[in-house]
C-alpha atoms as one frame of an Amber mdcrd trajectory, in Angstrom:
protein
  50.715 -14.296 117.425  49.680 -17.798 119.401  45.977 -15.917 119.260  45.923
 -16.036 115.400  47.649 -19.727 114.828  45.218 -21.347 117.770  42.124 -21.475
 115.252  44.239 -23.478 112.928  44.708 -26.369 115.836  41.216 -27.668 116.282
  42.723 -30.298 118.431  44.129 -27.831 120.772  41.420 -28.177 123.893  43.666
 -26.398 126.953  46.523 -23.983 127.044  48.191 -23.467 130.227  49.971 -20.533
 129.778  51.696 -19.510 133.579  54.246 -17.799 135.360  55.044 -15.148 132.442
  57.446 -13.024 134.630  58.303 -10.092 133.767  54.782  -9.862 132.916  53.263
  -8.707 129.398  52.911  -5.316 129.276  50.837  -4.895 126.513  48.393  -7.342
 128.823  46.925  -8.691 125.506  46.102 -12.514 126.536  42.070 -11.461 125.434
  43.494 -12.467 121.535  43.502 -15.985 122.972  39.867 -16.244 122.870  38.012
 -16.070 119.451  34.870 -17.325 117.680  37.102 -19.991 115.861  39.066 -21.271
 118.578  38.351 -24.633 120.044  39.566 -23.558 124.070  37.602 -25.192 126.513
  40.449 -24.014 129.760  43.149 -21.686 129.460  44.658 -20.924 132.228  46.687
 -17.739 132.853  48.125 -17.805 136.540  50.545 -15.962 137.224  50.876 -13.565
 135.151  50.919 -10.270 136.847  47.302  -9.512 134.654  46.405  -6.453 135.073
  42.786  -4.527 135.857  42.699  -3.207 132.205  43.734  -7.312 131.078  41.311
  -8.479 133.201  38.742  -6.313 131.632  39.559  -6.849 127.941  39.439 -10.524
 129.170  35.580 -10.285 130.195  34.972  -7.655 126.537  35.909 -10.442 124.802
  34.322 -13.638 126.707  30.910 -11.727 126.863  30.932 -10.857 122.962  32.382
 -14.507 121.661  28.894 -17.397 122.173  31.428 -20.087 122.443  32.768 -18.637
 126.128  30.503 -19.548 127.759  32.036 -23.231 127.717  35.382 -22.067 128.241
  37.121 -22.472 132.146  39.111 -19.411 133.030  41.710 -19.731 135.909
């Protein structure tokens, strides 16, 4: 849901979004990062990610041109 609304907030730079506990099961923070979406950090400590949410994480940074900007933590 916050991964579809984010391209409508140009102004929206950095999203800190840590300590989700329990955490997400469906492990789906890659929807955060799109072609449209102005994200320069986003930071995701703490949230129990996962090896399969790490991985859709890197999919999704590799495919998107704008990434390579962005500041993962």
């Amino acid at each position: 849901m916050l991964g579809s609304f984010l391209p409508s907030c140009p102004n929206v730079r950095s999203l800190f979004l840590e300590g989700n506990c329990p955490p997400i099961a469906a492990q789906n923070y890659h929807h955060l990062l799109t072609e449209e979406s102005n994200l320069l950090t986003l930071s995701l400590r703490h949230n129990g990610i996962t090896d399969v949410g790490a991985e859709n994480i890197a999919k999704v940074n590799t495919m998107i041109q704008s990434c390579p900007k962005l500041w993962l933590s």
